[in-house]
N, CA, C and O atoms as a printed pandas DataFrame, in Angstrom:
     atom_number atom_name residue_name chain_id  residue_number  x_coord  y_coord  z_coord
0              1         N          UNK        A               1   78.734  115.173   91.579
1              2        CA          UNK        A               1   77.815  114.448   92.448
2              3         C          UNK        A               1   76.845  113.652   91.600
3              4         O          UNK        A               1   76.255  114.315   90.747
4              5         N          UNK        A               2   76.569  112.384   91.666
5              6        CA          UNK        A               2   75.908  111.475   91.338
6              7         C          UNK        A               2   74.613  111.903   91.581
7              8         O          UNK        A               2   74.346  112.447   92.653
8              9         N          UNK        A               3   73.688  111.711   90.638
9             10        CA          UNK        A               3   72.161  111.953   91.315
10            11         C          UNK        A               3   71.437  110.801   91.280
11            12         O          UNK        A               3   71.852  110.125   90.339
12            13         N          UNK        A               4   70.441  110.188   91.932
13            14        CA          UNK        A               4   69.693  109.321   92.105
14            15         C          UNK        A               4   68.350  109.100   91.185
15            16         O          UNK        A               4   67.329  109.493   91.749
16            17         N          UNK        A               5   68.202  108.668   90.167
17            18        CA          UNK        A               5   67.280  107.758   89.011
18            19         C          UNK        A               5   66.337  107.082   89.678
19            20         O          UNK        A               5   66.614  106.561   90.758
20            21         N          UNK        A               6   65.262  107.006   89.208
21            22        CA          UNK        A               6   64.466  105.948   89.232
22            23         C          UNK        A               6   64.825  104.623   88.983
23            24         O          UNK        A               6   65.399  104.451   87.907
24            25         N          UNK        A               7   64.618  103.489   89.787
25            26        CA          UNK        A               7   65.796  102.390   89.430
26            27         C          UNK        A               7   66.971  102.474   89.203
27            28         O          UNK        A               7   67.423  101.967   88.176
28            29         N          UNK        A               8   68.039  103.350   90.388
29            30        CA          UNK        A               8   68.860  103.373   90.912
30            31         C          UNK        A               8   68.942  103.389   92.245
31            32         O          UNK        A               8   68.070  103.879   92.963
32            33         N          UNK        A               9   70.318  102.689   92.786
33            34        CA          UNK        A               9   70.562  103.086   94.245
34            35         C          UNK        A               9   71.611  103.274   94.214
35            36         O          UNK        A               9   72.240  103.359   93.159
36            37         N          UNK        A              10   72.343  103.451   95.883
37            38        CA          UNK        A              10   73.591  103.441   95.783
38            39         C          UNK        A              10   74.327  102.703   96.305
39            40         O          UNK        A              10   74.406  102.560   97.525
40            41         N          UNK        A              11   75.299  101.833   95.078
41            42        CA          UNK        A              11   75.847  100.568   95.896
42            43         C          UNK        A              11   77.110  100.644   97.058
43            44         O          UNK        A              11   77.568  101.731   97.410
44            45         N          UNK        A              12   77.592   99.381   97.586
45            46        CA          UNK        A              12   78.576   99.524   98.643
46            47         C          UNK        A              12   79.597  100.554   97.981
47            48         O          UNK        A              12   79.519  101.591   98.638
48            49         N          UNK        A              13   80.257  100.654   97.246
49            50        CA          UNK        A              13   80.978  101.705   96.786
50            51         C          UNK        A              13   80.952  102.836   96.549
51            52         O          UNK        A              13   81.796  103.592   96.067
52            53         N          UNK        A              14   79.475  103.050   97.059
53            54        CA          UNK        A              14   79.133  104.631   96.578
54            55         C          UNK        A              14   79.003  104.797   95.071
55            56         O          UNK        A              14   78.890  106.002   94.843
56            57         N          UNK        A              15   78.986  104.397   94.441
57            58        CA          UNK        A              15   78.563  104.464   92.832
58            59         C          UNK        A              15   77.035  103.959   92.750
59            60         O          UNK        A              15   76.654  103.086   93.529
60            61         N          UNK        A              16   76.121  104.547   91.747
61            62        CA          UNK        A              16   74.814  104.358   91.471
62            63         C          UNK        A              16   75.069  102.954   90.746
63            64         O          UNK        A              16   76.015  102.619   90.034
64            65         N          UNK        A              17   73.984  102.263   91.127
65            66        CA          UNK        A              17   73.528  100.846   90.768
66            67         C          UNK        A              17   72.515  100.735   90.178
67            68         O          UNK        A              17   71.609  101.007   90.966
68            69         N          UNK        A              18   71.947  100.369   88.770
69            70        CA          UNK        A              18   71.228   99.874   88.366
70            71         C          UNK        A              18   70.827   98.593   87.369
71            72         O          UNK        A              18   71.801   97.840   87.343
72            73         N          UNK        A              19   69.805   98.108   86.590
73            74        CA          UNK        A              19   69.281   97.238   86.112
74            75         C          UNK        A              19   70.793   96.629   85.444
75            76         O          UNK        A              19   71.226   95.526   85.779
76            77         N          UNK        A              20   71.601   97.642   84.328
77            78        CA          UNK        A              20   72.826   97.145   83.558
78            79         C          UNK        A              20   74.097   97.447   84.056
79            80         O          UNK        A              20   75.084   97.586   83.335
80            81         N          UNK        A              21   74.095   97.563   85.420
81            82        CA          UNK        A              21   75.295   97.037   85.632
82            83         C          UNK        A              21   75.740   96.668   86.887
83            84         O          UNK        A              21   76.764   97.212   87.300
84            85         N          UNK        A              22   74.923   95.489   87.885
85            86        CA          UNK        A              22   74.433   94.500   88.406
86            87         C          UNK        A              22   75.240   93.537   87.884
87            88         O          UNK        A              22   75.496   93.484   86.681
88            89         N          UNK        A              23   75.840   92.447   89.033
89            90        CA          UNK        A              23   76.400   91.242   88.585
90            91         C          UNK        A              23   75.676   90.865   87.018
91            92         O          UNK        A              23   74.568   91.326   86.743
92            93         N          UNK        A              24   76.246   90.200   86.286
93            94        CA          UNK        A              24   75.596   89.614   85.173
94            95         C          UNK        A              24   74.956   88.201   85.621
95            96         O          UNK        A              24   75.210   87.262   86.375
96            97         N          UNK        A              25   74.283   88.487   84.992
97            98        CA          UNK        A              25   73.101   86.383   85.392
98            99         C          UNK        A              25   73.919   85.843   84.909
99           100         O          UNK        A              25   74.496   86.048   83.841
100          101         N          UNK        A              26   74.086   84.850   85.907
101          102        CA          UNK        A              26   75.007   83.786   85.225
102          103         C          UNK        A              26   76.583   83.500   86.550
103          104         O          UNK        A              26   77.139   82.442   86.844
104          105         N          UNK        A              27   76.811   84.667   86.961
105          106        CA          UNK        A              27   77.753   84.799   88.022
106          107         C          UNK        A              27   78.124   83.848   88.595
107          108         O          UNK        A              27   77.165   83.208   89.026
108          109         N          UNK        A              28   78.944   83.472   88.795
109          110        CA          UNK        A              28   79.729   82.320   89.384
110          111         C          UNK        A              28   80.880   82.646   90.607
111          112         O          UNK        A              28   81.079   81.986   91.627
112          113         N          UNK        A              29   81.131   83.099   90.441
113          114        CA          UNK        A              29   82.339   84.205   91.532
114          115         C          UNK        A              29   81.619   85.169   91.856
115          116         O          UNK        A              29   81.003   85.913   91.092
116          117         N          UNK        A              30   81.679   85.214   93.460
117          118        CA          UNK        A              30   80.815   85.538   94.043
118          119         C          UNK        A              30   81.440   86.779   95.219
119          120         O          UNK        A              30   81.065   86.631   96.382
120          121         N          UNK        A              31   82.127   87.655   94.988
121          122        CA          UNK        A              31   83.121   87.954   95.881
122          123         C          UNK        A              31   81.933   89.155   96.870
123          124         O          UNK        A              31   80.782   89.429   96.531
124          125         N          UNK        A              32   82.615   89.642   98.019
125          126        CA          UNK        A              32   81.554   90.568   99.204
126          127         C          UNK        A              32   81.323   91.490   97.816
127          128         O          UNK        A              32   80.157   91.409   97.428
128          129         N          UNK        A              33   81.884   92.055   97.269
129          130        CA          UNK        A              33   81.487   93.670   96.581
130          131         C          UNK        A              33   80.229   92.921   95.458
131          132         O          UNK        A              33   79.427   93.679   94.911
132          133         N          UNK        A              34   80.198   92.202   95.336
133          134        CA          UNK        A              34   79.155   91.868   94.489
134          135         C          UNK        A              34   77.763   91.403   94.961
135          136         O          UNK        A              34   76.634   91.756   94.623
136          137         N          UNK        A              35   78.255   90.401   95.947
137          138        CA          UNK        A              35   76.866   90.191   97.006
138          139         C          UNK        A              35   76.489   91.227   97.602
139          140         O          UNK        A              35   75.375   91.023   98.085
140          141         N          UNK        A              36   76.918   92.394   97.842
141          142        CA          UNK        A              36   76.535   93.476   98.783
142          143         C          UNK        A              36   75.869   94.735   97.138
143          144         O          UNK        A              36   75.552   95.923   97.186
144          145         N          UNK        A              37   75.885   94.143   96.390
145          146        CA          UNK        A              37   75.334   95.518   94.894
146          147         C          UNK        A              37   74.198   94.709   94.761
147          148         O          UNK        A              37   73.158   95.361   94.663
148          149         N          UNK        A              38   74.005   92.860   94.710
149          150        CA          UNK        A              38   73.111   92.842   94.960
150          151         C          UNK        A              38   71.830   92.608   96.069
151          152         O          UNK        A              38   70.615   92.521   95.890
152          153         N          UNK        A              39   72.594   92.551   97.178
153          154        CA          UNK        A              39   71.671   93.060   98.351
154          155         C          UNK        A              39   70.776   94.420   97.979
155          156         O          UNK        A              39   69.548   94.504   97.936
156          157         N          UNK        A              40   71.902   95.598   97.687
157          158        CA          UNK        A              40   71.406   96.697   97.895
158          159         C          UNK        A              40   70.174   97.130   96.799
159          160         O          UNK        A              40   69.268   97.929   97.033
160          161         N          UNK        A              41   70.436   96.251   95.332
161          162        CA          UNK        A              41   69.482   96.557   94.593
162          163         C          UNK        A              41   68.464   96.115   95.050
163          164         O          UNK        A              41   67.444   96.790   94.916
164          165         N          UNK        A              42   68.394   94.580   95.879
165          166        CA          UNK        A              42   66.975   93.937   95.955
166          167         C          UNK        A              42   66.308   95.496   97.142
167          168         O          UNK        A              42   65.264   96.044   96.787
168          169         N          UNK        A              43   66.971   95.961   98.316
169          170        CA          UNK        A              43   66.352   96.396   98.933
170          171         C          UNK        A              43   66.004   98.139   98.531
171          172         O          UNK        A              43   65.152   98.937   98.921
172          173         N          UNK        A              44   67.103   98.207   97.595
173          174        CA          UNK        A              44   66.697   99.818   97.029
174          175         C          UNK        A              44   65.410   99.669   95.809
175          176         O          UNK        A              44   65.016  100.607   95.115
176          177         N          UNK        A              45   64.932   98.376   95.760
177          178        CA          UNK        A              45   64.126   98.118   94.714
178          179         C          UNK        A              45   64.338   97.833   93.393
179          180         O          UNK        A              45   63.447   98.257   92.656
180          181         N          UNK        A              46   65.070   97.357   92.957
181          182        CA          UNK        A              46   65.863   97.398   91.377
182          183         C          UNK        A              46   65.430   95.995   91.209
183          184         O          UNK        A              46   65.188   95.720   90.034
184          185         N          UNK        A              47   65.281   95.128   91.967
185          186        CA          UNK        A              47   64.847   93.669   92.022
186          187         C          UNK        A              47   64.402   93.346   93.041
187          188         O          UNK        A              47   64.811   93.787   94.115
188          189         N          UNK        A              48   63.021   92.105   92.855
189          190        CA          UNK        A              48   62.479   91.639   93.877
190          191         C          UNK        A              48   63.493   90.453   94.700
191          192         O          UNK        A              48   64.553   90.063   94.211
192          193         N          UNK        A              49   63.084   90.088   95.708
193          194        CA          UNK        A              49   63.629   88.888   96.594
194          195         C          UNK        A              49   64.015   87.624   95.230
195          196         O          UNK        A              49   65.027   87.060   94.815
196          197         N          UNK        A              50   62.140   87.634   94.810
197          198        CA          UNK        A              50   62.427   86.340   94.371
198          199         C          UNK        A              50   63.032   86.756   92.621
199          200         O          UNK        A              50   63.188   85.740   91.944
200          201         N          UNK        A              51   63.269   87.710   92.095
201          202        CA          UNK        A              51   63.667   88.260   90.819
202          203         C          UNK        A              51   65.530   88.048   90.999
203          204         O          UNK        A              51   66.257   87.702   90.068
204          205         N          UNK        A              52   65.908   88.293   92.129
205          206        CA          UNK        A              52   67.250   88.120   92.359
206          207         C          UNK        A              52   67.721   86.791   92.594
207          208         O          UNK        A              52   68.922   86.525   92.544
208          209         N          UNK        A              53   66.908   86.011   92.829
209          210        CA          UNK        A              53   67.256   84.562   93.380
210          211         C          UNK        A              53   66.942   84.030   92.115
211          212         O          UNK        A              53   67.561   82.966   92.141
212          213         N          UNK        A              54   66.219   84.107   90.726
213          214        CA          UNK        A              54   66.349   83.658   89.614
214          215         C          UNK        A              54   67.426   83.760   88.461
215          216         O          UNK        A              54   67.938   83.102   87.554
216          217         N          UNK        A              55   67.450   85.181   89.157
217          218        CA          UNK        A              55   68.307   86.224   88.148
218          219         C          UNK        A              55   70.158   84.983   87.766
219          220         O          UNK        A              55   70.873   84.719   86.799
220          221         N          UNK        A              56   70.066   84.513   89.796
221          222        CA          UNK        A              56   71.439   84.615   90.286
222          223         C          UNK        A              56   71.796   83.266   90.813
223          224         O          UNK        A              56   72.807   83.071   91.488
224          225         N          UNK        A              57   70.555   81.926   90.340
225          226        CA          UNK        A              57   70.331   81.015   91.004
226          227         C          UNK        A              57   70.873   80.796   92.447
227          228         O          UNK        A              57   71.703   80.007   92.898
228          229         N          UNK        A              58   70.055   81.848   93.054
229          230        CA          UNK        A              58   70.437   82.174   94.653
230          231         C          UNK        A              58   68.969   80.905   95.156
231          232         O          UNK        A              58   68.045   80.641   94.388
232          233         N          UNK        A              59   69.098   80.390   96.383
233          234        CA          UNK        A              59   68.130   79.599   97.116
234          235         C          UNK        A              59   67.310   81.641   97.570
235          236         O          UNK        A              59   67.443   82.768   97.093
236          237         N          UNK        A              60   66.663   81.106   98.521
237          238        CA          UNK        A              60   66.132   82.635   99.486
238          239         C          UNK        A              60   66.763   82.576  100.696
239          240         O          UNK        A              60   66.895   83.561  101.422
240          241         N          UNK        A              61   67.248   81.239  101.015
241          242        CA          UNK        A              61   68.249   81.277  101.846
242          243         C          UNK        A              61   69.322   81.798  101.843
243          244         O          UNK        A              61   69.730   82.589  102.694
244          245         N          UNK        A              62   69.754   81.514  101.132
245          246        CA          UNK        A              62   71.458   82.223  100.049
246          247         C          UNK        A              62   71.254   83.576  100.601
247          248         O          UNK        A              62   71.848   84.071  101.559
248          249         N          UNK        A              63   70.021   84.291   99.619
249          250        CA          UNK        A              63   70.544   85.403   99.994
250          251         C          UNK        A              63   70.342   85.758  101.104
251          252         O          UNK        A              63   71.197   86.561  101.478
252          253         N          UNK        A              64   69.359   85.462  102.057
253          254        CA          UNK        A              64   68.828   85.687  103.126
254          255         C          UNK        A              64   69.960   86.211  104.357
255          256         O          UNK        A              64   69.899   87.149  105.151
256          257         N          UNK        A              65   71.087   85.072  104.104
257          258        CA          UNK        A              65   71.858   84.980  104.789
258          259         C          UNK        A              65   73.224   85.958  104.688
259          260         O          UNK        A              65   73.948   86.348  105.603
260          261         N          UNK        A              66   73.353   86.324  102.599
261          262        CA          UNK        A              66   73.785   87.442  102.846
262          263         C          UNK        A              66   73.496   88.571  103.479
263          264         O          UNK        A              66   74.246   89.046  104.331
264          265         N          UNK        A              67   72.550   89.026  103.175
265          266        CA          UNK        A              67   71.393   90.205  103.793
266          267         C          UNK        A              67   71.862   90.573  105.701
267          268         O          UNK        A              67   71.952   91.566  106.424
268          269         N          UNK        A              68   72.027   89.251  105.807
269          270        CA          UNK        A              68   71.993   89.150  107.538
270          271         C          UNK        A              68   73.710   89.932  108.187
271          272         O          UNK        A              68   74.166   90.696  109.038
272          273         N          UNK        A              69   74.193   88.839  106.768
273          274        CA          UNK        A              69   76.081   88.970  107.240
274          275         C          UNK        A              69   76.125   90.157  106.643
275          276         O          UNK        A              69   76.576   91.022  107.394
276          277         N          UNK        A              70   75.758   90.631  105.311
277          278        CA          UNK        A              70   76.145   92.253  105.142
278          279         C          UNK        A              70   75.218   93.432  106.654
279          280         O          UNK        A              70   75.747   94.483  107.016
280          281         N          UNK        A              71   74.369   93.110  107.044
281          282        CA          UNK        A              71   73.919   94.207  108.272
282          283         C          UNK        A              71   74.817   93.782  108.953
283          284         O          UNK        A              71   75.800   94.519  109.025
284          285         N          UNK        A              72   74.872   92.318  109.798
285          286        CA          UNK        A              72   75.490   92.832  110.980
286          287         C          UNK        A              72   77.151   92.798  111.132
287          288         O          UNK        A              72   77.768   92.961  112.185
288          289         N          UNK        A              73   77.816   92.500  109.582
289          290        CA          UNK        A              73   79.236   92.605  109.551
290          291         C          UNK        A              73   79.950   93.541  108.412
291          292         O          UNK        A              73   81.160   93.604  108.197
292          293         N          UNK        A              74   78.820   94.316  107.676
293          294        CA          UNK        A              74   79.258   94.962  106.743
294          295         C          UNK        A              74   80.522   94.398  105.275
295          296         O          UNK        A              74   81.177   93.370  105.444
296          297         N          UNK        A              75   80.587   94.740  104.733
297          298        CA          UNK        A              75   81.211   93.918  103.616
298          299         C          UNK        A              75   82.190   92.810  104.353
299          300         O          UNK        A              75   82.495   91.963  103.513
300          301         N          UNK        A              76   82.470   92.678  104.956
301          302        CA          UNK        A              76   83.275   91.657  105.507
302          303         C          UNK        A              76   82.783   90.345  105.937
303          304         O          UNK        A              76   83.359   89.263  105.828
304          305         N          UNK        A              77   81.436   90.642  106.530
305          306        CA          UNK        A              77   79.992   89.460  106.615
306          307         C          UNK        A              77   79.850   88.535  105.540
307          308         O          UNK        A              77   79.494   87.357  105.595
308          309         N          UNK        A              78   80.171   89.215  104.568
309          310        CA          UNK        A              78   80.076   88.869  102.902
310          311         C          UNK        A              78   81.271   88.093  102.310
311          312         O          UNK        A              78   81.543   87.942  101.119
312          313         N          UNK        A              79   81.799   87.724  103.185
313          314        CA          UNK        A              79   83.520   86.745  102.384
314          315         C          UNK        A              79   83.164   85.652  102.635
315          316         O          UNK        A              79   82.549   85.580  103.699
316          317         N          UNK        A              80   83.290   84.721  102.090
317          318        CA          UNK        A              80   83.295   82.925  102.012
318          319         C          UNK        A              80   83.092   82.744  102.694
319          320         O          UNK        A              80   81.988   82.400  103.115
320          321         N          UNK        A              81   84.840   82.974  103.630
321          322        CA          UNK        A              81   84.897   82.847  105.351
322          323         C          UNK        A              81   85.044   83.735  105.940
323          324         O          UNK        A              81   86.135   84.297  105.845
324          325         N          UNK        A              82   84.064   84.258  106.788
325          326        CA          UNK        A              82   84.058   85.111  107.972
326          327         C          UNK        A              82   85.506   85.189  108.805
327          328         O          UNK        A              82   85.819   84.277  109.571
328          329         N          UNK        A              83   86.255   86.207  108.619
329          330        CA          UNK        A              83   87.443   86.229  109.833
330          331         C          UNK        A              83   86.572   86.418  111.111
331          332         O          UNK        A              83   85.492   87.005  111.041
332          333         N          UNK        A              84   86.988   85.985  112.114
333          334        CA          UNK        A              84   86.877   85.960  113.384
334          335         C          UNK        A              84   87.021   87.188  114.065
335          336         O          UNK        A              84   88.176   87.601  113.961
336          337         N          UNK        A              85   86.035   88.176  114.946
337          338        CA          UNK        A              85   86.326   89.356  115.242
338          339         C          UNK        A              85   86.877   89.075  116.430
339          340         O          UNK        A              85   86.310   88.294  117.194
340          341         N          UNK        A              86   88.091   89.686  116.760
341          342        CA          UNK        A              86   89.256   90.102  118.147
342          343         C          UNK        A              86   88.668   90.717  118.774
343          344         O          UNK        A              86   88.133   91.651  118.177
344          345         N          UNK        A              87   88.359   90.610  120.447
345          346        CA          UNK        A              87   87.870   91.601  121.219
346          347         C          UNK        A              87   89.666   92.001  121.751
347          348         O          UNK        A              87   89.885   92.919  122.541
């Protein structure tokens, strides 16, 4: 069992997330499992709003909007293109 650090959380995968091993600055490929490690750091505290949007030359929009599509679609919110949900 994983235990929880100071400046750690736990990312979409269930593995602890922290400061070194976070997308690298610089990221260019952008896939859901990565936008969603760093969602979770900004909100588990590992980085601020605006510390992640430098880090990741994200707008606050950018991420804003991940933030929105990872709550209300869960990693799947998080793909380029949104598949279309089937009722």
């Amino acid at each position: 069992m994983q235990t929880l650090t100071p400046g750690s959380v736990i990312g979409p995968d269930g593995q602890l997330l922290n400061l070194g091993n976070l997308p690298a600055p610089g990221t260019r490929r952008w896939v859901a499992r990565r936008k969603a490690e760093v969602v979770a750091a900004v909100e588990g505290g590992i980085l601020s709003i605006g510390e992640a949007c430098a880090r990741y030359s994200l707008s606050l929009e950018e991420f804003m909007a991940w933030e929105d599509g990872l709550h209300r679609h869960g990693l799947p919110g998080l793909r380029a293109t949104l598949v279309p949900h089937r009722h």
